[in-house]
C-alpha positions as CSV (number, residue, x, y, z in Angstrom):
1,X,11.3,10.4,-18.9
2,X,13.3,10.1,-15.7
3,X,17.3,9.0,-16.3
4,X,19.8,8.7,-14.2
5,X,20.2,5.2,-11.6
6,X,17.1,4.8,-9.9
7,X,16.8,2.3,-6.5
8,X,13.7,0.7,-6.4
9,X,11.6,1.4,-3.5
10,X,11.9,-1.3,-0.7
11,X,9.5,-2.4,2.3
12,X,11.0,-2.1,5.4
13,X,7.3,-1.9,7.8
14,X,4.2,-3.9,6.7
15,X,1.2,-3.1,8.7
16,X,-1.2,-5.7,8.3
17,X,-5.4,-4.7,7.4
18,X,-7.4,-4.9,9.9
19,X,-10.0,-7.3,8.8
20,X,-13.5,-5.5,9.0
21,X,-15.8,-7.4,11.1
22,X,-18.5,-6.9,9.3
23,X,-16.8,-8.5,5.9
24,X,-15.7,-11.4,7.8
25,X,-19.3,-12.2,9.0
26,X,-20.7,-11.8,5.2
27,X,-17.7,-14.0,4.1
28,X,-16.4,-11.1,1.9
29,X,-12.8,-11.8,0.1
30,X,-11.1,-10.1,-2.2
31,X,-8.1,-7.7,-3.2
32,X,-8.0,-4.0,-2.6
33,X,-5.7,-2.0,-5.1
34,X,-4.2,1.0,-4.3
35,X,-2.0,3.7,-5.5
36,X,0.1,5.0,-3.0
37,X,2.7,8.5,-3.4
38,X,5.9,7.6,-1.5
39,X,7.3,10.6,0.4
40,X,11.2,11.1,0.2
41,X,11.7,10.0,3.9
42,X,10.1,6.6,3.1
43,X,6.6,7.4,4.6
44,X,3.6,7.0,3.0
45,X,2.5,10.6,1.6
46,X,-0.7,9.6,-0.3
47,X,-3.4,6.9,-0.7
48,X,-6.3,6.3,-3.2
49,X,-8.1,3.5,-4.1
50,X,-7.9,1.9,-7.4
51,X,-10.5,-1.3,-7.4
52,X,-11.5,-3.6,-4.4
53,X,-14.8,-4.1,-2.2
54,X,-16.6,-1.2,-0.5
55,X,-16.2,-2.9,2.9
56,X,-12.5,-3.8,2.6
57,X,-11.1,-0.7,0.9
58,X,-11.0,1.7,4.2
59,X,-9.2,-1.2,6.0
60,X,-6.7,-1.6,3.4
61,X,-6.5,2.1,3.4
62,X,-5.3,2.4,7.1
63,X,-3.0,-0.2,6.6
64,X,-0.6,1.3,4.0
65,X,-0.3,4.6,5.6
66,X,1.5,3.2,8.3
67,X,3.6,1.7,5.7
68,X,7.3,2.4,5.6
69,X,9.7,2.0,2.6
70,X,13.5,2.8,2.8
71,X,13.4,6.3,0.9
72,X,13.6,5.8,-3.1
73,X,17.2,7.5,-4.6
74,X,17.6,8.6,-8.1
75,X,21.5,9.9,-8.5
76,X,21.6,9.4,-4.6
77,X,19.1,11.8,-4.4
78,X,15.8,11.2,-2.2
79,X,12.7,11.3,-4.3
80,X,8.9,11.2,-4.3
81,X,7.7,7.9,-6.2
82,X,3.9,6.4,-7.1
83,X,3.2,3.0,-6.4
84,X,0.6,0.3,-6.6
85,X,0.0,-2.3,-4.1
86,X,-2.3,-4.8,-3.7
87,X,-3.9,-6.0,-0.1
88,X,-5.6,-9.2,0.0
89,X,-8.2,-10.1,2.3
90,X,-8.9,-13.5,2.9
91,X,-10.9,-16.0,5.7
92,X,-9.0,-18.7,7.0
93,X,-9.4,-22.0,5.2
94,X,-9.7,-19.8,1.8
């Protein structure tokens, strides 16, 4: 058990997925979950996938490591944290 004050990690850049083509032509929707390790300077360290579409998961992959979060403090210290994190993909009009 960690104690001490912890800040909760906060999203300062958002890249969005890049829709794959080839999911958009078979109409293919859906969320991609993934866990994601934090580094101490805010960038993402780590990605795996948890649950989501074949086609979409590689998308949503590139698009959270380019994700960056203010680093995470505990005692004003940085520190490594796991995360999970949804990406949905979704056609217009859906």
């Amino acid at each position: 058990m960690v104690e001490g004050a912890v800040q909760q990690a906060k999203l300062v850049r958002q890249q969005p997925p890049v829709y794959p083509a080839v999911a958009r032509q078979d109409g293919i929707t859906g969320v991609v979950v993934v866990k994601a390790v934090i580094a101490k300077d805010g960038t993402i360290k780590t990605v795996d996938v948890v649950s989501g579409h074949p086609l979409l998961a590689p998308a949503a992959i590139d698009a959270v490591r380019q994700w960056v979060y203010q680093p995470t403090l505990l005692n004003g210290d940085p520190v490594e944290v796991v995360t999970t994190v949804n990406v949905t993909f979704a056609l217009p009009g859906q």
